[in-house]
Structures are given as C-alpha cells and as structure tokens.
mmCIF file as gemmi writes it, N, C-alpha and C atoms, coordinates in Angstrom:
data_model
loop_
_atom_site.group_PDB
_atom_site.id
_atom_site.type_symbol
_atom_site.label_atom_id
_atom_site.label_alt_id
_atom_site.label_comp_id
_atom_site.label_asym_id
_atom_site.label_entity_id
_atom_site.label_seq_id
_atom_site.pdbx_PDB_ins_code
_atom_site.Cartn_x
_atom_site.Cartn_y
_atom_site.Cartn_z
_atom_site.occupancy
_atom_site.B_iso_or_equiv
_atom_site.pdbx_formal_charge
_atom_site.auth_seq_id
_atom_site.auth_asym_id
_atom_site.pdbx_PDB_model_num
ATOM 1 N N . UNK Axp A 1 ? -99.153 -96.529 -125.647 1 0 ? 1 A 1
ATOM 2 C CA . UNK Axp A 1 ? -99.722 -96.309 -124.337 1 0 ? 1 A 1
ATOM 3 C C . UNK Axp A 1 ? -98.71 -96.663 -123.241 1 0 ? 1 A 1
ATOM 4 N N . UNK Axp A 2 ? -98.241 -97.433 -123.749 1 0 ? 2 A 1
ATOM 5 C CA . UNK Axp A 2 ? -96.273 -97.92 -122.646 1 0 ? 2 A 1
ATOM 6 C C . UNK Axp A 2 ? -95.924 -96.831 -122.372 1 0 ? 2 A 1
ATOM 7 N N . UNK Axp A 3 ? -95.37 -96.448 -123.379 1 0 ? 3 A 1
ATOM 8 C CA . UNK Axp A 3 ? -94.407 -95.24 -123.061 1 0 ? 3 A 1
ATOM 9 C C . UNK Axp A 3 ? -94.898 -94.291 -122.228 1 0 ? 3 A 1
ATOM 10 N N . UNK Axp A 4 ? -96.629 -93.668 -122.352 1 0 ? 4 A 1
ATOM 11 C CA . UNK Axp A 4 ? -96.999 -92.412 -121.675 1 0 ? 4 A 1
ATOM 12 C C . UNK Axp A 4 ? -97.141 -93.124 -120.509 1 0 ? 4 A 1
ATOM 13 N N . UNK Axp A 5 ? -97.754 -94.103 -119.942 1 0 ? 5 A 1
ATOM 14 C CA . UNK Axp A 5 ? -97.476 -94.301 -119.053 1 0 ? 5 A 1
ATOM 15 C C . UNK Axp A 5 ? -96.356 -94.822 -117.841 1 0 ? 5 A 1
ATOM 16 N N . UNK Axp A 6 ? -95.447 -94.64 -118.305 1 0 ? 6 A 1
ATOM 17 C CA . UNK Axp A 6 ? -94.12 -94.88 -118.335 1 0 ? 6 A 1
ATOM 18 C C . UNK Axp A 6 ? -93.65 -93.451 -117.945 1 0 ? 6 A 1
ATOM 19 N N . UNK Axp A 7 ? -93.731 -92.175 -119.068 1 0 ? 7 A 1
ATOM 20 C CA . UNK Axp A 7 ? -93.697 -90.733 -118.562 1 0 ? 7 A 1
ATOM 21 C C . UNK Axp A 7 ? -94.525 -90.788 -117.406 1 0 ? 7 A 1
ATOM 22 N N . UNK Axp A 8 ? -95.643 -90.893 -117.246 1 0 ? 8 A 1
ATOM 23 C CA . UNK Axp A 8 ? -96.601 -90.03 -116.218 1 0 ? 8 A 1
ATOM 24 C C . UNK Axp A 8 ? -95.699 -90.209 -115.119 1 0 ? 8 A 1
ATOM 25 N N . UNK Axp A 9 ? -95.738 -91.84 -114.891 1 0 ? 9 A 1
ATOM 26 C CA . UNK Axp A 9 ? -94.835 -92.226 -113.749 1 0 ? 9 A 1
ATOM 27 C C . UNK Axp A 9 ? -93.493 -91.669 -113.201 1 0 ? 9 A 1
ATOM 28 N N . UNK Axp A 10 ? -92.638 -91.425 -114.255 1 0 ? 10 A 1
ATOM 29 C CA . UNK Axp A 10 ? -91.56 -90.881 -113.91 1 0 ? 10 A 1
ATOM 30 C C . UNK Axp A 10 ? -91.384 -89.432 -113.154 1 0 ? 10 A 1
ATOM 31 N N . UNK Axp A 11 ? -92.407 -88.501 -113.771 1 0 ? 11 A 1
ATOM 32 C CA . UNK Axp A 11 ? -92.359 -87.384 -113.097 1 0 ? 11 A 1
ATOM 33 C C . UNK Axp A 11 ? -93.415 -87.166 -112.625 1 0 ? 11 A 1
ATOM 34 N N . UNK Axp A 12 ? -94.798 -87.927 -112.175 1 0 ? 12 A 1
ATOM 35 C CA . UNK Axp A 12 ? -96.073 -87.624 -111.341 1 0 ? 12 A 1
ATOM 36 C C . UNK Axp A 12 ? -95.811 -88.724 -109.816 1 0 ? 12 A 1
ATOM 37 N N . UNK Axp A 13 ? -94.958 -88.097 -108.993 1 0 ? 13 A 1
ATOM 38 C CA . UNK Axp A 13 ? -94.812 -89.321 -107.853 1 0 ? 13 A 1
ATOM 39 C C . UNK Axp A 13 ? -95.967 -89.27 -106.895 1 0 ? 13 A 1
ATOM 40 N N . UNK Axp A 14 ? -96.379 -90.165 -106.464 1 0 ? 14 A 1
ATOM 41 C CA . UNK Axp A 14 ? -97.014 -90.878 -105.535 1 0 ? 14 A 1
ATOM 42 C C . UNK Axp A 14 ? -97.592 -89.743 -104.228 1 0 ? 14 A 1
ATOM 43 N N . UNK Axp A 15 ? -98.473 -89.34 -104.143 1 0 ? 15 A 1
ATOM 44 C CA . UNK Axp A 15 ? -98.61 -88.281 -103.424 1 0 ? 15 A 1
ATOM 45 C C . UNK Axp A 15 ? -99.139 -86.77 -104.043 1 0 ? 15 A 1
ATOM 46 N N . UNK Axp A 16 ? -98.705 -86.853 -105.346 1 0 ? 16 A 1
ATOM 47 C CA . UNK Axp A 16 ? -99.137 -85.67 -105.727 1 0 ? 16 A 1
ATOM 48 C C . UNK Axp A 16 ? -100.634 -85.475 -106.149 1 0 ? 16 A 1
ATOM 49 N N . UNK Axp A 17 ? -101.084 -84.023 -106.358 1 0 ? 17 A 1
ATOM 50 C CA . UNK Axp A 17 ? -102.308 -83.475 -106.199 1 0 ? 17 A 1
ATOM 51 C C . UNK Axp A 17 ? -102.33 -82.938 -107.838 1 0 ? 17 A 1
ATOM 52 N N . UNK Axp A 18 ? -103.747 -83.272 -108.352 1 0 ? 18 A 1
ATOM 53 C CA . UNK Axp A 18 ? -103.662 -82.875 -109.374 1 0 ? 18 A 1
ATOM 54 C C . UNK Axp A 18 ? -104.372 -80.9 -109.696 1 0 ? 18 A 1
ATOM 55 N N . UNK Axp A 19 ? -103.783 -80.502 -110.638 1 0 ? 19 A 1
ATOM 56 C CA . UNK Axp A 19 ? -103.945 -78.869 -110.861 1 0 ? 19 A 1
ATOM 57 C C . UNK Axp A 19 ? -104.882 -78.389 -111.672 1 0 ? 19 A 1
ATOM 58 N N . UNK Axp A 20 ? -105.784 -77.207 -111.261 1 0 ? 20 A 1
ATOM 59 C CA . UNK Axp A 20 ? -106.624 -77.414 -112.416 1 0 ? 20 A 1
ATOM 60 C C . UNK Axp A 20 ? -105.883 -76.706 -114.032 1 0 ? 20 A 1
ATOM 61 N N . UNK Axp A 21 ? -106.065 -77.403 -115.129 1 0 ? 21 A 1
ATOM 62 C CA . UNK Axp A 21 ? -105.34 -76.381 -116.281 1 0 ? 21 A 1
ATOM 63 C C . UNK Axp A 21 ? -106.187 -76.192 -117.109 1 0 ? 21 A 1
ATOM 64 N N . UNK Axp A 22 ? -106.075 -75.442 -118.207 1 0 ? 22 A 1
ATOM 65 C CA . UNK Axp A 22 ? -106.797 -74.978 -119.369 1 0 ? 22 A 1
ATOM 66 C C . UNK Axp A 22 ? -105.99 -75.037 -120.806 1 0 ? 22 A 1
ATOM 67 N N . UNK Axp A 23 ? -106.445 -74.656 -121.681 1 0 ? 23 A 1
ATOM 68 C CA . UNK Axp A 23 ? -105.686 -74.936 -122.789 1 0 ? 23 A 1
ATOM 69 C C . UNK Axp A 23 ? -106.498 -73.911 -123.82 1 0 ? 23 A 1
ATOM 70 N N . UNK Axp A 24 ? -105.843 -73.027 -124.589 1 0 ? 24 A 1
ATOM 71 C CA . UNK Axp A 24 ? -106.2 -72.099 -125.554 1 0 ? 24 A 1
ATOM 72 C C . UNK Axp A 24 ? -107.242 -72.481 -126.423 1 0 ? 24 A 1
ATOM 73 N N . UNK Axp A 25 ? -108.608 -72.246 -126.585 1 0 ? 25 A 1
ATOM 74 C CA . UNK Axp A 25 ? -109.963 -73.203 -127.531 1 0 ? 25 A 1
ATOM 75 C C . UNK Axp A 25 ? -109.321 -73.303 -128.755 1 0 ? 25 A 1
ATOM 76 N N . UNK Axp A 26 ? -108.277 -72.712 -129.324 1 0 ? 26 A 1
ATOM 77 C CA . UNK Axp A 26 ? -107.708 -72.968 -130.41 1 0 ? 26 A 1
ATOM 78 C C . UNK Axp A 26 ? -106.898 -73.983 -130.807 1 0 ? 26 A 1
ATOM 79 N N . UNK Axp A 27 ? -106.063 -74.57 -129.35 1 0 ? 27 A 1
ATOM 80 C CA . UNK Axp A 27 ? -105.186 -75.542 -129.489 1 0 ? 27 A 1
ATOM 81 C C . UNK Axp A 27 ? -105.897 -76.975 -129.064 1 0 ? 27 A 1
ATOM 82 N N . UNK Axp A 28 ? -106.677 -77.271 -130.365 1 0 ? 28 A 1
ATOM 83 C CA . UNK Axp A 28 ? -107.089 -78.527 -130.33 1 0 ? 28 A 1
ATOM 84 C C . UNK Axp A 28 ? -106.453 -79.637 -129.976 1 0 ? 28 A 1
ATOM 85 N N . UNK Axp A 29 ? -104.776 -79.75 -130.868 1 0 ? 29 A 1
ATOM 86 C CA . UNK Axp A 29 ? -104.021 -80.869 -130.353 1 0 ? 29 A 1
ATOM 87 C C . UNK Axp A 29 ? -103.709 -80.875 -129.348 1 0 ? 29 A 1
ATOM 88 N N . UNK Axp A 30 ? -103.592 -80.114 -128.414 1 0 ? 30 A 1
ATOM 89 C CA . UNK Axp A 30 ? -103.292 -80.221 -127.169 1 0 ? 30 A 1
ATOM 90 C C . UNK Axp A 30 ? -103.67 -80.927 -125.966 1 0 ? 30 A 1
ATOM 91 N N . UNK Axp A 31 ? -103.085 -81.185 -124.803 1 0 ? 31 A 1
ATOM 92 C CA . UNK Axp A 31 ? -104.035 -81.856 -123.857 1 0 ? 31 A 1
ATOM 93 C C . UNK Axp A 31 ? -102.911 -81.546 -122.921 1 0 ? 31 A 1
ATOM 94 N N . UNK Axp A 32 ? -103.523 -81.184 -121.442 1 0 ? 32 A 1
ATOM 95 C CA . UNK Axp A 32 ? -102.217 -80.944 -120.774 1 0 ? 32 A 1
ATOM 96 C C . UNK Axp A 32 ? -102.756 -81.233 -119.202 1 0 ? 32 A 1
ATOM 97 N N . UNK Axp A 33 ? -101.879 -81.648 -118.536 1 0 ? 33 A 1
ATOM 98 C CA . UNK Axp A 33 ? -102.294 -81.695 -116.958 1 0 ? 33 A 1
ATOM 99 C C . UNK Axp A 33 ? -101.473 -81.531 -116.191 1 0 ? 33 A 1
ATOM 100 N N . UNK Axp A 34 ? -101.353 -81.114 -115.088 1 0 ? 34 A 1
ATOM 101 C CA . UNK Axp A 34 ? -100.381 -80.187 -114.007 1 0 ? 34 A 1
ATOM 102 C C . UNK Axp A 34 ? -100.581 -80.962 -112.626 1 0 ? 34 A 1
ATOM 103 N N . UNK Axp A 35 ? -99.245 -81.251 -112.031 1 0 ? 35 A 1
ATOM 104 C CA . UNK Axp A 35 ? -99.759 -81.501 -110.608 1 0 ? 35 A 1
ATOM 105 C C . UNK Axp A 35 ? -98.572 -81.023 -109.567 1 0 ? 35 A 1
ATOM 106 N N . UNK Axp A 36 ? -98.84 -81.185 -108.453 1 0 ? 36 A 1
ATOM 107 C CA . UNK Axp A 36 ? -97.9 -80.64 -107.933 1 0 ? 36 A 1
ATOM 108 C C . UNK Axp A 36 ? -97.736 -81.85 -106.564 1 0 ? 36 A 1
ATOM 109 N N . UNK Axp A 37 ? -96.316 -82.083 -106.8 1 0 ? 37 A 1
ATOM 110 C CA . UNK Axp A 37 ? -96.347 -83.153 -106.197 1 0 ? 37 A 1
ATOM 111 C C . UNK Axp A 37 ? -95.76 -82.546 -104.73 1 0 ? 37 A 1
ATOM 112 N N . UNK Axp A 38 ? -95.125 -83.973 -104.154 1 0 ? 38 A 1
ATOM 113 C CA . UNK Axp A 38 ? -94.9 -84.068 -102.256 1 0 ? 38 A 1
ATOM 114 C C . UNK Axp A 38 ? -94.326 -82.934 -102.463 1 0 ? 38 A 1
ATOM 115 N N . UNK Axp A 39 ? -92.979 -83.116 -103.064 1 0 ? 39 A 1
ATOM 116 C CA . UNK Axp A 39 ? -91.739 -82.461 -103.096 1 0 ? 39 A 1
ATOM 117 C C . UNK Axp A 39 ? -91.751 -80.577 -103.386 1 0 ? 39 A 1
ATOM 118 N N . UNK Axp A 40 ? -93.029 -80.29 -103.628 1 0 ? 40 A 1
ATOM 119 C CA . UNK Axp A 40 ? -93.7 -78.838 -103.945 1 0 ? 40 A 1
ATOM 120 C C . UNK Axp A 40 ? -92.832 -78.354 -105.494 1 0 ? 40 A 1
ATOM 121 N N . UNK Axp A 41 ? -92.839 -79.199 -106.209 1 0 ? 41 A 1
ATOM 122 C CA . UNK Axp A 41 ? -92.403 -79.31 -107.568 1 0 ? 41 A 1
ATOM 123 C C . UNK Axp A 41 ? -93.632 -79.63 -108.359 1 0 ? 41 A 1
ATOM 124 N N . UNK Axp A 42 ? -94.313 -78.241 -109.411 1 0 ? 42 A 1
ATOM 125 C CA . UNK Axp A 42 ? -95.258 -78.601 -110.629 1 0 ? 42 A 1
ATOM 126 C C . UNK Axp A 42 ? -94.685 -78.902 -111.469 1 0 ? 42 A 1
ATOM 127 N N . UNK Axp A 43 ? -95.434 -80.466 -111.741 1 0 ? 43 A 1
ATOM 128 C CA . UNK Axp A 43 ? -95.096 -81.082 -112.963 1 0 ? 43 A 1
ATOM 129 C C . UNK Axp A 43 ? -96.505 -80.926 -114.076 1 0 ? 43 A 1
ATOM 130 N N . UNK Axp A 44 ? -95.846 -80.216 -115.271 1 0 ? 44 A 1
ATOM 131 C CA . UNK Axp A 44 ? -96.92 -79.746 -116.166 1 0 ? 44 A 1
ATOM 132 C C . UNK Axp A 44 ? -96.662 -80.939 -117.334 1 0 ? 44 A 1
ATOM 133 N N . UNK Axp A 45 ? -97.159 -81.613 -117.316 1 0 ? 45 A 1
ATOM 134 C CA . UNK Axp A 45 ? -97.281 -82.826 -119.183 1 0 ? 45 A 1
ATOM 135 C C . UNK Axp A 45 ? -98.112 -82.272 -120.188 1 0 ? 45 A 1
ATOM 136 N N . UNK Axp A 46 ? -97.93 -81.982 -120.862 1 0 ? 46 A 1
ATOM 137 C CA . UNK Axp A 46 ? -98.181 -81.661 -122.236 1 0 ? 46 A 1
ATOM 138 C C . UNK Axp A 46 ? -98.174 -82.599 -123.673 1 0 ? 46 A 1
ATOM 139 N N . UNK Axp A 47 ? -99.139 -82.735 -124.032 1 0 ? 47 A 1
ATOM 140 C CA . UNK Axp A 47 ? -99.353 -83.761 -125.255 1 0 ? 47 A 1
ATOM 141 C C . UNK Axp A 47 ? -100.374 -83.228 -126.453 1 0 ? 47 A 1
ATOM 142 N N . UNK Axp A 48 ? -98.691 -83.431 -127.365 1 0 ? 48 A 1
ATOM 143 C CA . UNK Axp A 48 ? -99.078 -82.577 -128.652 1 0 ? 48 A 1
ATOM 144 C C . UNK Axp A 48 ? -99.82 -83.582 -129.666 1 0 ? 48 A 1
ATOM 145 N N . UNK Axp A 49 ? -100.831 -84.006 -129.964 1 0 ? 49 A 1
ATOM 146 C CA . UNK Axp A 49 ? -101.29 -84.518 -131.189 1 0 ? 49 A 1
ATOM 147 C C . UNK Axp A 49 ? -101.265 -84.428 -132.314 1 0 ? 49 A 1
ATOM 148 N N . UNK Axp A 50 ? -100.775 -83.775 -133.094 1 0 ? 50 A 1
ATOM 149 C CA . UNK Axp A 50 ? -100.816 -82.662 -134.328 1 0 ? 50 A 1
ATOM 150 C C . UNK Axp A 50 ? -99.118 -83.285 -134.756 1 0 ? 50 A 1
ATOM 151 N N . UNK Axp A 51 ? -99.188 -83.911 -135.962 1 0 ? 51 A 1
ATOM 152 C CA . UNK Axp A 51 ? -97.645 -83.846 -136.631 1 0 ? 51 A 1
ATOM 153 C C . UNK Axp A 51 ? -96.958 -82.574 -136.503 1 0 ? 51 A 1
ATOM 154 N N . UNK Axp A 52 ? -97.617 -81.096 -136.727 1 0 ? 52 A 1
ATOM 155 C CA . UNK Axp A 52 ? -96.431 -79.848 -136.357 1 0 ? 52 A 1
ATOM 156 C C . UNK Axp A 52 ? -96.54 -79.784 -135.101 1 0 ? 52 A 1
ATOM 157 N N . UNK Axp A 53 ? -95.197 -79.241 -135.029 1 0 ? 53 A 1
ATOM 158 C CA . UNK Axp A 53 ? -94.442 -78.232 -133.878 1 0 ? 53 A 1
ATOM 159 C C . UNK Axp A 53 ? -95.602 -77.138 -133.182 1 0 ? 53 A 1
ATOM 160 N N . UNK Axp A 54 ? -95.728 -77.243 -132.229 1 0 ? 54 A 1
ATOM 161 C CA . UNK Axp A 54 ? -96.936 -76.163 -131.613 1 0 ? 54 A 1
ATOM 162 C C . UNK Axp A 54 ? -95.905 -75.157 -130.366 1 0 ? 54 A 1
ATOM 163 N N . UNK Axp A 55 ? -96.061 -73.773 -130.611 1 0 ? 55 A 1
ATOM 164 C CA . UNK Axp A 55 ? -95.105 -72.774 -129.71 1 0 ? 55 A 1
ATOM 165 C C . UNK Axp A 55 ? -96.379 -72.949 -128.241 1 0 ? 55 A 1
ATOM 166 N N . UNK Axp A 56 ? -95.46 -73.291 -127.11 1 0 ? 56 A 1
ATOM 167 C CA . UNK Axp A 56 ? -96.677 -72.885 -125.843 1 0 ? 56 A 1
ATOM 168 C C . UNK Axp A 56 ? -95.785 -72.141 -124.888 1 0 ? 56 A 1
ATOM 169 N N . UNK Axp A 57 ? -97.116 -71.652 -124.775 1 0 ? 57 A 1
ATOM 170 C CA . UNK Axp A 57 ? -96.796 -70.208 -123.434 1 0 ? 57 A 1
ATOM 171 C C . UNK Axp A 57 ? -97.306 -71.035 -122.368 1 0 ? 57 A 1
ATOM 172 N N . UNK Axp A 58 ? -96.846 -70.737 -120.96 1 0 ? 58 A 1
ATOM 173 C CA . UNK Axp A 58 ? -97.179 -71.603 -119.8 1 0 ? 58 A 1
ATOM 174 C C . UNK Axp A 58 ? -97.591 -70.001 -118.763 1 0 ? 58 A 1
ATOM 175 N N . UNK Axp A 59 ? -98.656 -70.197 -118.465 1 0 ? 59 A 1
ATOM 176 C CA . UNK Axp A 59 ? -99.014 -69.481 -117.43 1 0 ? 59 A 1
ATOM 177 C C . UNK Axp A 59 ? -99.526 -70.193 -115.948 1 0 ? 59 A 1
ATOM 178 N N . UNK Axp A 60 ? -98.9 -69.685 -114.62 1 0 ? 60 A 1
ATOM 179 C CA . UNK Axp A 60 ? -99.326 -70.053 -113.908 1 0 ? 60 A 1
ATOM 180 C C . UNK Axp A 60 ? -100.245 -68.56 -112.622 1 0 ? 60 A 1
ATOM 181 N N . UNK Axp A 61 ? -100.607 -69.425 -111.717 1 0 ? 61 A 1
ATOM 182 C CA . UNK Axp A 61 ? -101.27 -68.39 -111.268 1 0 ? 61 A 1
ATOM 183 C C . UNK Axp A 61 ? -101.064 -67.216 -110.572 1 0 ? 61 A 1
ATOM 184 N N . UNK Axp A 62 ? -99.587 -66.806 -110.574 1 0 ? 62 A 1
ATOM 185 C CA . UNK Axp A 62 ? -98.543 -65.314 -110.372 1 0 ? 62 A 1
ATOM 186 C C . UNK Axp A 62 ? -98.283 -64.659 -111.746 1 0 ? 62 A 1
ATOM 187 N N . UNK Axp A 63 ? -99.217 -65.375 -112.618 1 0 ? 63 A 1
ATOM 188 C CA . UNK Axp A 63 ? -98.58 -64.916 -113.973 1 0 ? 63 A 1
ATOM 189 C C . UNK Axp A 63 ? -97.027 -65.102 -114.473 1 0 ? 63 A 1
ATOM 190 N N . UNK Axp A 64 ? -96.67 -65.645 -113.331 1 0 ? 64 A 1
ATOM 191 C CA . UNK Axp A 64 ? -95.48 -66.484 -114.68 1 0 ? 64 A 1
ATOM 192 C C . UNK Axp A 64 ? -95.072 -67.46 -116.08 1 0 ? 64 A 1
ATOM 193 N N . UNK Axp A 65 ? -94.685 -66.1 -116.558 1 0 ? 65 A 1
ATOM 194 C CA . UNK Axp A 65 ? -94.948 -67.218 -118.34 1 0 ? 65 A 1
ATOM 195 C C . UNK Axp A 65 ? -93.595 -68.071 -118.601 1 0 ? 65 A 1
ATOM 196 N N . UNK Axp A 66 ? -93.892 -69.152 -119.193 1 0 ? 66 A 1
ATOM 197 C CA . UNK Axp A 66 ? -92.307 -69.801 -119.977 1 0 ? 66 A 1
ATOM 198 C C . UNK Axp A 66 ? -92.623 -70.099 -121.329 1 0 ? 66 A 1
ATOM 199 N N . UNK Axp A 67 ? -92.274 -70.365 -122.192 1 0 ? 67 A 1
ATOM 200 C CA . UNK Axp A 67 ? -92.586 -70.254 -123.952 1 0 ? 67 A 1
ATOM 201 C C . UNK Axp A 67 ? -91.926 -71.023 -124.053 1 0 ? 67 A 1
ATOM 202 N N . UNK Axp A 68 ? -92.063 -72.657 -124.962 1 0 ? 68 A 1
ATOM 203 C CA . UNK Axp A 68 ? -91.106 -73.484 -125.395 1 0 ? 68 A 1
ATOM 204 C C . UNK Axp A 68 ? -91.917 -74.309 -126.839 1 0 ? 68 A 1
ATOM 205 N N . UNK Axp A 69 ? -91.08 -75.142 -127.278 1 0 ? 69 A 1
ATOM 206 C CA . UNK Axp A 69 ? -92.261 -75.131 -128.718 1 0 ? 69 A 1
ATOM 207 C C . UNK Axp A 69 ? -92.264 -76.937 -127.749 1 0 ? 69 A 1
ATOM 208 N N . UNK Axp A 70 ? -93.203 -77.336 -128.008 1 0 ? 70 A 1
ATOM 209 C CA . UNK Axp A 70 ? -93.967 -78.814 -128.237 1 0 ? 70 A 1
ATOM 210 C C . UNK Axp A 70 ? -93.479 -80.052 -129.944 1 0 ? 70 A 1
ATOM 211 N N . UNK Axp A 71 ? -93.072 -80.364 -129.481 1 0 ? 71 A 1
ATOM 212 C CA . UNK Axp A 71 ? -92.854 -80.996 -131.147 1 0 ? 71 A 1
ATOM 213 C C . UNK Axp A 71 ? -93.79 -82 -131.272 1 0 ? 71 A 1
ATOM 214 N N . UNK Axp A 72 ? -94.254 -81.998 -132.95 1 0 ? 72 A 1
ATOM 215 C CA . UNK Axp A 72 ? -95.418 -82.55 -133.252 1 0 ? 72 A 1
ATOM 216 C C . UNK Axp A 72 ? -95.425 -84.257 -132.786 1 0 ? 72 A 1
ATOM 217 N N . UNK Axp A 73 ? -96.293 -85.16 -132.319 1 0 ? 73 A 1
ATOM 218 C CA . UNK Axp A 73 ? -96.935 -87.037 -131.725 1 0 ? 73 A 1
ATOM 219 C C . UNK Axp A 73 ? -95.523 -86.351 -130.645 1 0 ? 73 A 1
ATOM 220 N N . UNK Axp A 74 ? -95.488 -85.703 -129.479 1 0 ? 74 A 1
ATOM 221 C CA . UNK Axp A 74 ? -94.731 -85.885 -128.713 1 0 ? 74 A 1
ATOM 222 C C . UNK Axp A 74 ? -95.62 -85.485 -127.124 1 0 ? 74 A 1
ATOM 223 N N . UNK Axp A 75 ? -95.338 -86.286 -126.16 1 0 ? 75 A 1
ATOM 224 C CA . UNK Axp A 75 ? -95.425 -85.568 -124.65 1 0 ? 75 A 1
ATOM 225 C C . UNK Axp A 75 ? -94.383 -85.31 -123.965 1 0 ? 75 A 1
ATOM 226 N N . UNK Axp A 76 ? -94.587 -84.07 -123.441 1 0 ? 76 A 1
ATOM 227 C CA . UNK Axp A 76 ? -93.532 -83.45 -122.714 1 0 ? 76 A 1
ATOM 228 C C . UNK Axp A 76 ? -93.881 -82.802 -121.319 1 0 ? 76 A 1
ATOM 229 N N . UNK Axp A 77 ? -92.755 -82.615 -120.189 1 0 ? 77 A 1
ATOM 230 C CA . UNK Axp A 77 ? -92.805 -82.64 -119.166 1 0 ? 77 A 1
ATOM 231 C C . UNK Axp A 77 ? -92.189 -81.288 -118.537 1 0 ? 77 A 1
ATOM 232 N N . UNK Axp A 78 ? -92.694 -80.399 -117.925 1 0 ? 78 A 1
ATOM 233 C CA . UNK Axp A 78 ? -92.287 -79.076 -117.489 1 0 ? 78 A 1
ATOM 234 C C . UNK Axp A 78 ? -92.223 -78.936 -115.932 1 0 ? 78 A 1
ATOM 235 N N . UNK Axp A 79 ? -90.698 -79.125 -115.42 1 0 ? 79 A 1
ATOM 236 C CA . UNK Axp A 79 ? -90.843 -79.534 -114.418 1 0 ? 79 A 1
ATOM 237 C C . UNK Axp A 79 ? -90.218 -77.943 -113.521 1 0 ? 79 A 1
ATOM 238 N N . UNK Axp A 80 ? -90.995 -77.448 -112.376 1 0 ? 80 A 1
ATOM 239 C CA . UNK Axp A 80 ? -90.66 -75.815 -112.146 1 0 ? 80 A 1
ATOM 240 C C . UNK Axp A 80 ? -90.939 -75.999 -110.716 1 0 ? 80 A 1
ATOM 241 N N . UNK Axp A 81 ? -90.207 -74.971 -109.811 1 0 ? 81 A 1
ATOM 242 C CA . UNK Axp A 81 ? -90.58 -74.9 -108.491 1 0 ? 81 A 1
ATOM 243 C C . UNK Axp A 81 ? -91.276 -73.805 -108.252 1 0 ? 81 A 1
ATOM 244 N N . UNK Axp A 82 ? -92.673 -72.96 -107.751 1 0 ? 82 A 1
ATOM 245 C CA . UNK Axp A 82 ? -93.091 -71.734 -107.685 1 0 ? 82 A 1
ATOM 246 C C . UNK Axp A 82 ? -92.235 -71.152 -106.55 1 0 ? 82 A 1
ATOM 247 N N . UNK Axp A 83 ? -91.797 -70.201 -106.765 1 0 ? 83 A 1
ATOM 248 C CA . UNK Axp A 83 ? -91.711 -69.133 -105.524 1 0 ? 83 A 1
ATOM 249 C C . UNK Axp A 83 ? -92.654 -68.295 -104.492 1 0 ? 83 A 1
C-alpha cells in the first residue's frame, strides 16, 4: 500500500480533477482512474491484478487510442497532453 501510494502522489498533483473512466466488463483485473491535473496533463493509473500481462487500448473522448501491455501485480501511469 506504500508504494501505490507513493505512485498516486507522484503523478496525481495537488489540484487535479478526477475523470470519469470505464474499463472493458471483461477486464476484471483491472482498475483504472484518470485525472487531469493543474498543468492540463491526463494522468491515467492503471492497476493490473492478474499475474499475466494484460494488452490495453486507451480511449479518450476524441477517440484517441494508445495500446500498451500492463504487466501482471503491476500499476502503471499514462501520462498524455490532449490537443
């Protein structure tokens, strides 16, 4: 619990607004939350539960996709500026 909270902090700064997200009914291990902070930088965290590797597609609301795999007991951080 150190550590994630340790991530959140690093890339959810002080000010930011949280996003609404969703997650595929299939991808149980998953859990994910989006915010977009002062700096107008979305920070997307992603937390894989599942020992495998899970492939994710990232959609936002222009329909921009990014595809990266998740590796299995890991959280990860998707950090993007919208245009």
């Amino acid at each position: 619990m150190f550590y994630i909270l340790g991530h959140f902090s690093k890339f959810v700064k002080p000010g930011s607004v949280r996003l609404t997200t969703s997650i595929d009914e299939n991808q149980n291990a998953l859990r994910a939350l989006a915010f977009l902070r002062p700096d107008n930088v979305t920070a997307l965290v992603i937390f894989n539960s599942d020992s495998s590797n899970i492939t994710v597609n990232v959609e936002d609301d222009s329909n921009t996709v990014a595809q990266f795999m998740v590796e299995g007991d890991s959280i990860n951080t998707l950090l993007y500026i919208k245009n």
